[in-house]
N, C-alpha and C positions, 0 to 999 in steps of 0.2 A: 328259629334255630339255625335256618340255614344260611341266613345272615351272618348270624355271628361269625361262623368259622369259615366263612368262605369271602377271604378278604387275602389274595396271595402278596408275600413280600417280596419285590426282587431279590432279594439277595437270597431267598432259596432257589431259586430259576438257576444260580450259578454252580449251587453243589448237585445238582442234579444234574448237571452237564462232565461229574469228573466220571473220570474211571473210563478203561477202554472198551470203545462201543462192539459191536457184533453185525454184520449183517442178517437180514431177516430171510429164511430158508422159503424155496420155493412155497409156493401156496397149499400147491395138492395136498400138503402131507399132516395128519390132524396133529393141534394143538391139546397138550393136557392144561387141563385145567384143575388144579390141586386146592383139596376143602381139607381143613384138621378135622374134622367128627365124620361122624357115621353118619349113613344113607338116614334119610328122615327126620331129621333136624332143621331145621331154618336155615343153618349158613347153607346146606347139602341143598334146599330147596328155590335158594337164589341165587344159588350156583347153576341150577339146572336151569331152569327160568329165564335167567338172562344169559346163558349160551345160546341157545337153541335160540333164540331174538338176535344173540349179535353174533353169529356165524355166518350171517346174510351180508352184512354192510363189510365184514376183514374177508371173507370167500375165502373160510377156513371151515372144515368140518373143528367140533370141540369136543373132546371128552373129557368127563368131570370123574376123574382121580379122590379118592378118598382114601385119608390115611390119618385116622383117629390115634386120640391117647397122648399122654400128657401134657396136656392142656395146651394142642396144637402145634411142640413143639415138635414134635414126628414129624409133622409136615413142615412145619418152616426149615428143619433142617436139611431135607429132602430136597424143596425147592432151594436154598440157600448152596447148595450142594451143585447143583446143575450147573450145567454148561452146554445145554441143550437150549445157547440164546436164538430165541425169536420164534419158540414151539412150548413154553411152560410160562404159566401164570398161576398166581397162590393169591386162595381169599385170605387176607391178613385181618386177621382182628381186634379188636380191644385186647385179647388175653397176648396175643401177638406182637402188638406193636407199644401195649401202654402199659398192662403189667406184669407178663414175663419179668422184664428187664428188671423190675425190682423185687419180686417175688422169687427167684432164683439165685441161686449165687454164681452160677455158672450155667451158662447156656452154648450148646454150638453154634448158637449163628448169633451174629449183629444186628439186628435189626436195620438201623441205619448206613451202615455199612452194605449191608446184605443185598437189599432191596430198592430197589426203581418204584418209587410210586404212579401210579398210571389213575385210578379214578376211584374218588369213595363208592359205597354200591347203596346200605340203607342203612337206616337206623331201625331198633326193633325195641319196641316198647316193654317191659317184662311183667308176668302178674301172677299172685301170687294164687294157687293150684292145690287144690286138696282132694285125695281120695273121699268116694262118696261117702264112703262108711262114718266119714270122721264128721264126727257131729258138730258140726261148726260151721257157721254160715255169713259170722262179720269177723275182722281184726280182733276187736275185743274176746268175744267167744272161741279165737284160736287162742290168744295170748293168754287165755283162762285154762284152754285146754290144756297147753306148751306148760305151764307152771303146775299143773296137777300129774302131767307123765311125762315127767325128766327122763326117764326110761326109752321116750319111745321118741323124742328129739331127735329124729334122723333125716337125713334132707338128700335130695340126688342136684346132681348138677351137671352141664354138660362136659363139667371137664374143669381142673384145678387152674387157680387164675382167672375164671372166666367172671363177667361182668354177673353172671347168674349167682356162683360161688361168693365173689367177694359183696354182693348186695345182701344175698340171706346174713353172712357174718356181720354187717352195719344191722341190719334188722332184727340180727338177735341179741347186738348189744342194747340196743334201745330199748328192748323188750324187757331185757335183765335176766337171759335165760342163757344157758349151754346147750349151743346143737353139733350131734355130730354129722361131719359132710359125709357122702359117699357120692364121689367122683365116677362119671360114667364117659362113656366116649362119646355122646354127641346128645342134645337133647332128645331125641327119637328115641334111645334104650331107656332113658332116665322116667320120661314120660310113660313110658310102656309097666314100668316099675308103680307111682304113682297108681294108674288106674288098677295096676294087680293088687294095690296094698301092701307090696313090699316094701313100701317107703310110703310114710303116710302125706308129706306138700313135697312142692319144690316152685321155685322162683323161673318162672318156664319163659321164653321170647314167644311173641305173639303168634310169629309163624308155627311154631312146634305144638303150639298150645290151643290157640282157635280152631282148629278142626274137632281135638279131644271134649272142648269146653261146647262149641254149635249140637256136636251130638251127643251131650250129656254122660259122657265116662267119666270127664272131671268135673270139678266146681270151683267157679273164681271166687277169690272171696276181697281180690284186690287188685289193683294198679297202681305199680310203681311209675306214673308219669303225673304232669299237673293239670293236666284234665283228663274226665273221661275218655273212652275210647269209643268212636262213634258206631264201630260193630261193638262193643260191651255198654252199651248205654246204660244198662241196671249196673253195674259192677263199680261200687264207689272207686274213687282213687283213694293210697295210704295214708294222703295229708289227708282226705277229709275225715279221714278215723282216726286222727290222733297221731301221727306220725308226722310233724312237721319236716318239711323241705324235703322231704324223702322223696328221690326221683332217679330212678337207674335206668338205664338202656342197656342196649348192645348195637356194636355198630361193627361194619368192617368195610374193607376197600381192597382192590383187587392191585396187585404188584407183580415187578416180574424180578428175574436176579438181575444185581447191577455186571453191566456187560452186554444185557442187550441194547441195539445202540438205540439214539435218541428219535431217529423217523421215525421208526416202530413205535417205540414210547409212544410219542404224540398223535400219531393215527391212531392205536387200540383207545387212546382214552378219547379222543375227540370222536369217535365212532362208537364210543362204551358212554360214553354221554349224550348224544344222540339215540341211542338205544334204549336210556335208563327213562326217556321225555317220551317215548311211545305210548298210544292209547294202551295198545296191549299189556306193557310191563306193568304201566302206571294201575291199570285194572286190576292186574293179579296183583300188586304190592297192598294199592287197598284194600282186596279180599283179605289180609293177614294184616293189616295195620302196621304195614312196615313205611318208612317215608324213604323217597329215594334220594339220594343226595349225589347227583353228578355232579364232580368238580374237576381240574384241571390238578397235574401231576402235583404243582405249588399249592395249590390250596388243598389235598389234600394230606401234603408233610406238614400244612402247616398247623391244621388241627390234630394230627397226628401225637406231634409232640406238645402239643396246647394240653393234649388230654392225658399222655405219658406224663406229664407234669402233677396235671393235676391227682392224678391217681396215685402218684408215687410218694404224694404224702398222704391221702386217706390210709395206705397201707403200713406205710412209718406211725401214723398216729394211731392207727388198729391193733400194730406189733403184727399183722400175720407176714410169716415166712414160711419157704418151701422146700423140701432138698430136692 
C-alpha cells in the first residue's frame, strides 16, 4: 500500500511553497493539537499516542484539542480559522480532505487552500461490529437478519462523511437492503451505543473497535480489508463471504493552516516521521492494526487527492449528498 501512494511529484513541492510563511513562536508555549470526534475513538487515540512520542524530538509540550460534530467539519473550520501559525495542528481525514468536498455543497474552509500538509499518520482497517444480542455470527446470517428486520436497519457512524458512513451505504447497496445512518461524534459514542444495543452493528476502525471486540462487548463478524487481520485471525474478511473487492479503510494525516511558514513544515514532518518508525509507536499502532504511513508534506498531497479523486466518484455513482 505504501508504495503506491508514496511516490511525490515535483510539481507539488512548488504549491506548497505559495502563500505567506509565519514564523514559528517560541518553544516553551504548548502547541494544540485539533482531532474532529470525541475522546475514545481512533483519530482521538493517535492523536494522543503520537503527541506524547513527538513532543520529545519538536520540545514542545502538545495538547490534543477535540472538537467533534459534523463530520470533522467543526474542527477543520476551527483550525482553518487560525492564525495562531506555528502552535495548531489538525488530524485531517478521509471525511476531511476526500469527501467533505463532495458531499457538502458548501463548506467553510478549503481544504486545499486551507491547509499545509506535514505527514500522513495511519491507515485503520474497518470491521464490521454487532451487538451481542443479535444473533448472527457470518455476513450471510446478518444479511439474512438485515432483510427479515427492515425495522430495525440502524447503523452508528463516527460522523457524516466519514470512511465508516460512506462504506456501510456501499455494503448496504450490495446487500439490497435500506439502512438508516445515525451519525455520532466520534467512533467512542457510537461504539458505546452498539454494545448498549441501542444500535444494533456499526462499521467500527480497528482502533475504536479491538479493545470492545478482545474483551468480548462486541462481535466481529467481518473485515473490510484483503486479508485477515493478524490480531483478528478467526474473523473472515467481506471478500471471502461474498462481497467481492470490498475493501475500506480510514486514513488521516496531520496538517497545519497555510501560513505557517515552510521550516516549521518540514521539521514537524521530518521529526513526525521519525516518530511514526519508533519501536514504541510502531508497537502501539500494531496493537490496534493500524499501519503507520510516514511520508513527506508531497507525498502526502499527493495521495491526498489521489483518494478525493477517487471517492468523489464512488459518491456521484452512489447519489449520496449532504446539506
Amino acid at each position: 500500500m505504501r508504495r503506491t501512494f508514496l511516490k511525490a511529484g515535483a510539481a507539488c513541492g512548488v504549491q506548497l511553497m505559495l502563500g505567506t510563511a509565519h514564523a514559528q513562536p517560541a518553544s516553551g508555549r504548548p502547541m494544540e493539537w485539533v482531532v474532529g470526534f470525541a475522546a475514545g475513538g481512533g483519530s482521538d487515540a493517535v492523536a494522543r499516542g503520537v503527541a506524547e512520542a513527538w513532543a520529545k524530538p519538536i520540545h514542545r509540550s502538545i495538547v490534543v484539542i477535540n472538537k467533534p460534530g459534523a463530520g470533522t467539519n467543526i474542527a477543520a473550520e476551527y483550525a482553518a480559522r487560525s492564525r495562531d501559525y506555528g502552535n495548531l495542528v489538525f488530524t485531517a481525514d478521509f471525511a476531511t480532505l476526500a469527501a467533505n468536498p463532495h458531499l457538502f455543497p458548501k463548506l467553510a474552509y478549503n481544504a486545499e487552500q486551507d491547509f499545509v500538509p506535514i505527514s500522513l499518520l495511519a491507515r485503520f482497517p474497518l470491521l464490521l461490529v454487532v451487538n451481542n444480542e443479535l444473533p448472527v455470527r457470518s455476513l450471510q446470517e446478518f444479511a439474512a437478519w438485515a432483510r427479515a428486520n427492515p425495522d430495525k436497519l440502524s447503523y452508528g457512524s463516527p460522523g457524516l462523511g466519514t470512511p465508516h458512513h460512506l462504506a456501510t451505504e456501499l455494503l448496504a447497496q450490495k446487500m439490497g437492503v435500506k439502512m438508516t445512518h445515525a451519525p455520532y461524534r466520534g467512533a467512542g459514542p457510537a461504539m458505546l451505543d452498539v454494545i448498549g444495543g441501542q444500535i444494533p452493528f456499526m462499521l467500527v476502525d480497528s482502533a475504536a473497535g479491538l479493545p470492545h471486540i478482545n474483551t468480548g462487548k462486541v462481535r466481529a463478524i467481518g473485515v473490510a480489508s484483503a486479508q485477515r487481520l493478524k490480531t483478528l485471525p478467526q474473523t473472515p474478511t467481506l471478500i471471502e463471504q461474498g462481497v467481492a473487492g470490498f475493501e475500506a479503510f480510514a486514513w488521516q494525516g496531520l496538517v497545519a493552516p497555510r501560513g505557517t511558514d515552510d521550516a516549521t513544515i518540514q521539521m514537524w514532518s521530518r521529526t513526525l516521521q521519525e516518530t511514526l518508525k519508533t519501536p514504541a509507536v510502531q508497537a502501539r499502532f500494531e496493537s490496534l492494526a493500524l499501519e503507520p504511513l510516514p511520508s513527506t508534506p508531497e507525498q502526502m498531497r499527493e495521495f491526498w487527492l489521489s483518494e478525493k479523486k477517487r471517492w468523489g466518484e464512488v459518491i456521484k455513482t452512489a447519489g449520496i449528498k449532504l446539506d
